[in-house]
Every structure is written in structure tokens, then in C-alpha cells.
C-alpha positions in Angstrom: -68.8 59.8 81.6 -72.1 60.2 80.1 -72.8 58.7 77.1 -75.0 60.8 75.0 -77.5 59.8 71.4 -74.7 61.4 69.4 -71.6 59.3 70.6 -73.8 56.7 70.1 -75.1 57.4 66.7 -71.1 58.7 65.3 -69.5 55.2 66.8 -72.8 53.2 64.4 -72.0 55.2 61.6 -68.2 54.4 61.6 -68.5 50.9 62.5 -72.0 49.5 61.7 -72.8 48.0 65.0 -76.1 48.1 66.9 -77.4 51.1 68.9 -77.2 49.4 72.0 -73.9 47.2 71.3 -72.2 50.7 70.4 -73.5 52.0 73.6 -72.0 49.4 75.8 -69.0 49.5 73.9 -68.9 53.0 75.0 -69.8 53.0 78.5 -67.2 50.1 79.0 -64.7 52.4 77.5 -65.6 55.7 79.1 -66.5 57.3 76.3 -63.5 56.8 74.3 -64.2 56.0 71.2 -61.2 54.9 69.7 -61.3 52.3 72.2 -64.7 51.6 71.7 -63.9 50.9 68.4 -61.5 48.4 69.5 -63.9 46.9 71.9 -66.3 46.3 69.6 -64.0 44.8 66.8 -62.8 42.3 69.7 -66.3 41.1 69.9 -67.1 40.6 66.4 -69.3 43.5 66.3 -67.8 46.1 64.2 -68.2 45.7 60.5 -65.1 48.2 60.1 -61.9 49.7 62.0 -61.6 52.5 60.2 -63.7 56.1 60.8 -66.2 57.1 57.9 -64.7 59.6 55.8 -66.1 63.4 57.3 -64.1 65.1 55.8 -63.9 69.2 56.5 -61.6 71.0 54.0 -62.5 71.3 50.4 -59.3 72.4 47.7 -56.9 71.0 45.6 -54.1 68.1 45.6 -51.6 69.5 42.6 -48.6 67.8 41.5 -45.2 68.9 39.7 -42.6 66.6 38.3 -39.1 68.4 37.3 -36.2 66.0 37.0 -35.7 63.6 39.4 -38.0 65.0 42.0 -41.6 65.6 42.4 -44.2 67.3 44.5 -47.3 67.6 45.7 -48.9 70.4 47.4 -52.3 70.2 49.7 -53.9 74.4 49.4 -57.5 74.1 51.6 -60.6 76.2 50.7 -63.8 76.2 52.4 -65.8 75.1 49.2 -65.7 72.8 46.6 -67.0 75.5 44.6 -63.8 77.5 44.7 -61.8 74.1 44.1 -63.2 74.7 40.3 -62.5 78.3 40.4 -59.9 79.0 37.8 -57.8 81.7 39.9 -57.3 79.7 42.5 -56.3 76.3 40.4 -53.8 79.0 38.7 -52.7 80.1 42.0 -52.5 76.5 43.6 -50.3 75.5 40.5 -48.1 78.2 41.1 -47.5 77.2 44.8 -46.9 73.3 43.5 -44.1 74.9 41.3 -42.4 76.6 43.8 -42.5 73.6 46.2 -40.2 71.8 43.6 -37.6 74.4 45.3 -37.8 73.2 48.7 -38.1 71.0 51.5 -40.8 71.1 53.9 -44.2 73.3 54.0 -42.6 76.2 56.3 -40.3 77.2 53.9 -42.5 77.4 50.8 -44.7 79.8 52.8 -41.6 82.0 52.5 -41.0 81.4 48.9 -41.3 83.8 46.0 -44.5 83.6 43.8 -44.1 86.4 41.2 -42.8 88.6 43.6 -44.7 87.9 46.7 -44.2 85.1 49.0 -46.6 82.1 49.1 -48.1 83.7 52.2 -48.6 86.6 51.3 -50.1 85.4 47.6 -52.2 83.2 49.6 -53.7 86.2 52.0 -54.2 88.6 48.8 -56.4 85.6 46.8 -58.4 85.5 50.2 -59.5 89.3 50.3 -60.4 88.6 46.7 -62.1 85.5 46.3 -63.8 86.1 49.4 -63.5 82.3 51.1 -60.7 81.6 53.6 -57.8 79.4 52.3 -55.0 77.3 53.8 -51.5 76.1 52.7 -51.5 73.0 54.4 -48.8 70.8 53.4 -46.6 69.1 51.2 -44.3 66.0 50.0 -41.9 64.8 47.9 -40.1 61.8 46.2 -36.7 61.4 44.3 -35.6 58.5 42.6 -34.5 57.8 38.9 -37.8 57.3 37.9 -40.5 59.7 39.2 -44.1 59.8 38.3 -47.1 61.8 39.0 -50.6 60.9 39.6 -53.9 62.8 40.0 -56.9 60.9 40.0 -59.9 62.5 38.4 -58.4 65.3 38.0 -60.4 68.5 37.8 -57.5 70.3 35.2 -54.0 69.4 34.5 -51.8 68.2 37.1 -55.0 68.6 40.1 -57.8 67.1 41.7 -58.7 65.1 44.9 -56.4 62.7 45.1 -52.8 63.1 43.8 -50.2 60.5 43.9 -46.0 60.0 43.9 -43.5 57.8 43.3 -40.3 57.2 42.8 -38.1 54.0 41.2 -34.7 52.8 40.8 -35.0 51.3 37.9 -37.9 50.5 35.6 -39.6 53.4 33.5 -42.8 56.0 33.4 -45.2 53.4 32.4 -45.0 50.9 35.1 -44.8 53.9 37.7 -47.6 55.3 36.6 -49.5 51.8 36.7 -48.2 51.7 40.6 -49.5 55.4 41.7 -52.9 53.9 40.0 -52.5 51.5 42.4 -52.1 53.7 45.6 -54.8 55.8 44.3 -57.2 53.1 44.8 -55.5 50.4 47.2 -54.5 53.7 49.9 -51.6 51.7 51.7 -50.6 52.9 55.1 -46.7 52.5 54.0 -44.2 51.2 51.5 -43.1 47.9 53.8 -43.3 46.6 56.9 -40.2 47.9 58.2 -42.2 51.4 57.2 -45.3 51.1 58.9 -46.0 52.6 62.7 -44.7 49.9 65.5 -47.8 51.4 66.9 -50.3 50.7 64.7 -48.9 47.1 64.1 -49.0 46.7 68.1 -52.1 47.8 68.6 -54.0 45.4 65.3 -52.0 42.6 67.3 -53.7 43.4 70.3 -56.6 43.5 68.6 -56.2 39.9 66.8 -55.1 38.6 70.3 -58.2 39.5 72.1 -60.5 38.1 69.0 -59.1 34.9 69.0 -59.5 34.6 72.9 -63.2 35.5 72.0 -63.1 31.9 70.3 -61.8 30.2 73.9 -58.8 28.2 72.0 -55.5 27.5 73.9 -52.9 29.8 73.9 -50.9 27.8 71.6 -53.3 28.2 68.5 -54.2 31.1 69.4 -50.0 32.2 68.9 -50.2 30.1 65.3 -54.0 32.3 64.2 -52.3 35.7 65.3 -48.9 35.1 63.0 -51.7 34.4 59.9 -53.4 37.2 61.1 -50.5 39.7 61.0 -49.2 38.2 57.8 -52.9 39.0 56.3 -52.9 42.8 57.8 -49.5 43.7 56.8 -50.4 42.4 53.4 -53.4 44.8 53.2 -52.0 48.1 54.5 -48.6 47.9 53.0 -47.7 48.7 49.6 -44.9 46.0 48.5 -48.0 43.3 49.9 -50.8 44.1 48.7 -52.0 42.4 45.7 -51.3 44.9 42.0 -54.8 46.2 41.0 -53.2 45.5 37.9 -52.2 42.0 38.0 -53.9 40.3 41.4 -51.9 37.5 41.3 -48.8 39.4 41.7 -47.7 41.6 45.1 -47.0 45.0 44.1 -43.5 43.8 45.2 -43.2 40.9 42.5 -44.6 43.1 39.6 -42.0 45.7 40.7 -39.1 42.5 40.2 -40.6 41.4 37.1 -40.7 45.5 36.1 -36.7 45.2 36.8 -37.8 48.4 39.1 -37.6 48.9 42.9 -40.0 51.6 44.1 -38.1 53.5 47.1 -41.1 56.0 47.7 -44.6 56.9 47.4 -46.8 59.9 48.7 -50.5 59.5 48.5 -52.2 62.7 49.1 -56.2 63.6 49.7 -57.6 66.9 50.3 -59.2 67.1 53.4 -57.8 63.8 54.9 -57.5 63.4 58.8 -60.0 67.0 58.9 -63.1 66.4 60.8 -66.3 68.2 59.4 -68.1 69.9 61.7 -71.5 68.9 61.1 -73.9 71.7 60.8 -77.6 71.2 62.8 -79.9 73.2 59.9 -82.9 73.3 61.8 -81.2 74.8 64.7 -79.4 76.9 62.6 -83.0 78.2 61.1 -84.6 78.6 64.9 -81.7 80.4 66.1 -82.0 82.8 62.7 -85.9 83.4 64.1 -85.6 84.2 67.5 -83.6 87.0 66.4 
């Protein structure tokens, strides 16, 4: 496959390598970045694992607590500018109160806003606003304590970034200092028992083939990988990781001393997992001229 200036230049902006260290890590990976990714972490070469954040959709995160439940609801626009438009935070409320009447994205679609179905609402604010729009999920918690999170948030109950969770046990005031915490710390799941076999295969590959990189023995290499798992499972799940509010406390152990046990969470950011398309301006402007 042929590796072109632009793989080249996306795979150095997502993991701060070289030019020509991300272009071998390419061409020994056929162009697959992912794996390229993973090649160049191996070597010591990538400064992160993770993809920059291009991010596509603009909208609104809203949330809705009634009870014992709560919700959040993802509704896409095309602009940021219609994000702080107030019909459409009015409308996307609307939608988040609904959702607090059922269970998965299909079927609030089909639910009733003031006579019209979510759908249909959605369609009609479309032909008058004038900027396409997109129901494009939702989640929700239950517990005995439930709390809601948005952070900056642009009007009541909406913004960016909104944030879940639900307790047995403790109150409002230390469930709110935990969504605080998934707002900022973003863990991939609640424990290790949570998180994707996949994911945690695959950063053990990854571990493996780094500390083979160092030319130990097989024996402490075994011994670095277990502190190397026991470090990544700390970072990406939520019980591990350190509280933002207390550091020298795991989220779990603040929970224990809360006399809480969090059984849920739902972190939720507009746009995340959308790829922008990036737009070429001066090609745009050329192809405008000729016509």
C-alpha cells in the first residue's frame, strides 16, 4: 500500500513521532494505522496511544434526574452556533425528558413530544432552523443515589460534557464529587471486571513487546508486565484511579470511607468517536473559481 504525506502527517499528529519514524511505522504495517500506532508505542516512539480529538458533530449533552433514574441524551447539530441556539436547547431538553420514559435510543425516537414524536419534532426543527440535526443516543443509571453532571454547561442541565452516576448508599454530595471526577479523569469503565477483554489484551501485548525492546529474560519481563497491567488498569478504570478530589485515595476507597458503592456511571461527550472531515480551504476557493 502506498503510504501517502497525509497518513504520514495524521499518524504525527496523534502520536508525536517523527516524519520518517511514523512513515516506517506505516509501511511496516501496511498502512494500518491503528497498528502503526501500536508499532510505534513498542518502540518507544509514540508520545501517546490515544487519537487526537477531531471531533465532527457539534450539539448538546443534556441530563434529567427523576427518582431513582437518570438520563442523558446526545442531539448532534452541524454547528456550535446552533448548540447556543435557544430553540434547539428547548427542544433537546424536551427529548432528555422523554428519555426518562424509556430504554434505549430507538424507542425515544418513537416517543411523544407535545404531540409529535421525537422524530418527527426533530425533522420539523430541521426545516426551521435550517442545519441538519441528529438524535444520536442515550444512557442511563439507577441506583438509590443518582446524580447528574454537566460540565461547563452552556444552560441548565446541558453542555459538552454530561455525566451519571448512580450509588447504593452514600448521598448527592459525594456523587456529585465522583461525576466531577469522570468529567475530568474519562475512565474507560467502572472495574476491571468492566473493561473490554480486548482492550486489556491488546495493552498486554503492547507491554509485552516493550519490554522485549529492553532484551531482559523472559522471566522479568513476566514480573514488569504484571506492574504494568496493575498501572494501566489503575488509569482507565474508575474504582482505580486516584479521586481528583483526594489523590491519596482510589476512587474505590473514598467510595468505602463515603459508606457508598457506586454501581454505575455514564460519561457522555458530544461528538465523541465522530471523525471531522477536514475541509482543504484553498481547494475549496480554486474549485469556487474555475466555475
Amino acid at each position: 500500500m502506498a503510504i501517502t504525506a497525509s497518513m504520514v502527517k495524521e499518524l504525527r499528529e496523534m502520536t508525536g513521532a517523527g516524519m520518517m519514524d511514523a512513515k516506517k511505522a506505516l509501511t511496516e504495517t501496511n498502512g494500518d494505522t491503528e497498528a502503526a500506532i501500536d508499532w510505534l508505542r513498542t518502540k518507544g516512539l509514540a508520545k501517546a496511544a490515544k487519537k487526537s480529538g477531531r471531533i465532527a458533530a457539534e450539539g448538546l449533552v443534556a441530563v434529567k434526574v427523576e427518582g431513582n433514574k437518570a438520563v442523558a441524551v446526545e442531539v448532534n447539530s452541524e454547528t456550535d452556533f446552533v448548540g447556543k441556539n435557544s430553540e434547539f436547547q428547548e427542544m433537546v431538553s424536551g427529548i432528555a425528558t422523554a428519555a426518562l420514559g424509556v430504554s434505549d435510543v430507538e424507542a425515544l425516537a418513537a416517543a411523544d413530544l407535545d404531540g409529535k414524536s421525537v422524530a418527527d419534532t426533530l425533522t420539523a426543527k430541521i426545516a426551521t432552523i435550517g442545519e441538519n440535526m441528529s438524535l444520536r443516543r442515550m444512557a442511563s443509571v439507577e441506583g438509590d443515589v443518582v446524580v447528574s453532571y454537566v460540565h461547563n454547561a452552556v444552560t441548565d442541565g446541558m453542555g459538552k460534557i454530561g455525566v451519571l452516576v448512580a450509588l447504593k448508599g452514600g448521598d448527592e454530595a459525594f456523587g456529585k464529587q465522583v461525576a466531577m471526577h469522570i468529567a475530568a479523569a474519562n475512565p474507560a469503565s467502572l472495574s476491571e471486571a468492566d473493561l473490554d477483554a480486548a482492550v486489556v489484551e491488546k495493552e498486554r501485548n503492547v507491554q509485552i513487546e516493550i519490554a522485549r525492546e529492553s532484551g531482559k529474560p523472559e522471566a522479568v519481563i513476566e514480573k514488569m508486565i504484571v506492574g504494568r497491567m496493575k498501572k494501566f488498569l489503575s488509569e482507565v478504570t474508575l474504582l482505580g484511579q486516584a479521586f481528583v478530589i483526594n489523590p491519596d485515595l482510589t476512587v474505590e476507597a473514598a467510595a468505602k470511607e463515603a459508606g457508598a458503592e457506586i454501581v454505575g456511571f455514564v460519561r457522555m461527550e458530544v461528538g465523541e468517536g465522530i471523525e471531522k472531515k477536514e475541509e482543504d480551504f484553498a481547494a475549496e476557493v480554486a474549485k469556487a473559481a474555475q466555475g
